[in-house]
C-alpha positions in Angstrom: 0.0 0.0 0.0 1.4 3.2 -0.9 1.5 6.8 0.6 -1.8 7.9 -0.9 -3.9 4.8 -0.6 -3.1 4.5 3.3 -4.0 8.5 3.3 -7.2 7.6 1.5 -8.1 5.1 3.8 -7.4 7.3 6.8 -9.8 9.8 5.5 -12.0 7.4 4.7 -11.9 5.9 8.1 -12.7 9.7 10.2 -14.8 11.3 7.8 -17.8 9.6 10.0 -16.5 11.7 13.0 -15.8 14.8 11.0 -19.4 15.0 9.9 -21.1 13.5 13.4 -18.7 16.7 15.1 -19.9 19.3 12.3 -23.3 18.3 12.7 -23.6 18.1 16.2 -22.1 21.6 16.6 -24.0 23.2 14.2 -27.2 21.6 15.2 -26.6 22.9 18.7 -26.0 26.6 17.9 -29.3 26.3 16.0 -31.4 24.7 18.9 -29.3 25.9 22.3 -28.3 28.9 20.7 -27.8 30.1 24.3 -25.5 28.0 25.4 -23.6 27.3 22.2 -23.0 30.6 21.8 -20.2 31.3 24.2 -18.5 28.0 23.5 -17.9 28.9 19.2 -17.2 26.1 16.6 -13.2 24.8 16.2 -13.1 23.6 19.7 -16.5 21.9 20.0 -15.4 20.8 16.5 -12.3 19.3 17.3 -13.2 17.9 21.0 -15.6 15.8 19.1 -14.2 15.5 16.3 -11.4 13.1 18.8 -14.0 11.6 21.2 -15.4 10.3 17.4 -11.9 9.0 16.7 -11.3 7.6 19.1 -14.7 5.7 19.3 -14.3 4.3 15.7 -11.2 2.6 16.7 -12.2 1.5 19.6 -14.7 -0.2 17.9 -12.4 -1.6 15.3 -10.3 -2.9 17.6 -13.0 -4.5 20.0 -15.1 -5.6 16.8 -12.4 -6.5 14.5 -14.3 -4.9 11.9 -14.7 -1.3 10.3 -18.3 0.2 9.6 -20.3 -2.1 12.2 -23.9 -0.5 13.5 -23.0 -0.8 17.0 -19.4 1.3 16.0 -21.6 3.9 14.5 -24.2 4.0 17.3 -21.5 4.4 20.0 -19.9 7.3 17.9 -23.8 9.1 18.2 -23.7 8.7 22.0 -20.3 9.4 22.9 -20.0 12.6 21.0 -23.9 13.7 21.6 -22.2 13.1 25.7 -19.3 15.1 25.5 -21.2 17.7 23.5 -24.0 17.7 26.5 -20.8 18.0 28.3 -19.1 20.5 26.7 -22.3 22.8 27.0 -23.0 21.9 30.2 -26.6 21.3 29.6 -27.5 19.7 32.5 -27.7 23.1 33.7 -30.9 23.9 32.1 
């Protein structure tokens, strides 16, 4: 495997936790614009963006196998948690 397929397979590999992070951020400055507000988007971004990583190999590793449900369902709850986190909504 060369340079540019192992990149491509990388990117391949995060893009799931790139767009849950993106999503997630945006989706909360549009419904807890309040509490969004004062936290901005790279960090919220990024914070999720490595609990996501982090998630998907976790799952590789414990499944043995990249792209399972479960992998993809754990990535939704562990960054939806450290966004809930992050925002300290428990607050109100």
């Amino acid at each position: 495997m060369d340079l540019l397929l192992a990149l491509n397979h990388l990117l391949n590999f995060t893009a799931p936790a790139l767009a849950v992070a993106v999503l997630l951020v945006a989706c909360s400055h549009v419904f807890m614009r309040k509490l969004a507000r004062a936290h901005g988007w790279i960090a919220p971004i990024a914070i999720n963006f490595v609990v996501g990583c982090c998630v998907l190999v976790a799952g590789l590793v414990l499944l043995g196998r990249d792209g399972r449900m479960a992998t993809y369902a754990g990535l939704a709850a562990a960054c939806a948690t450290s966004q809930w986190l992050l925002l300290r909504a428990w607050r109100g």
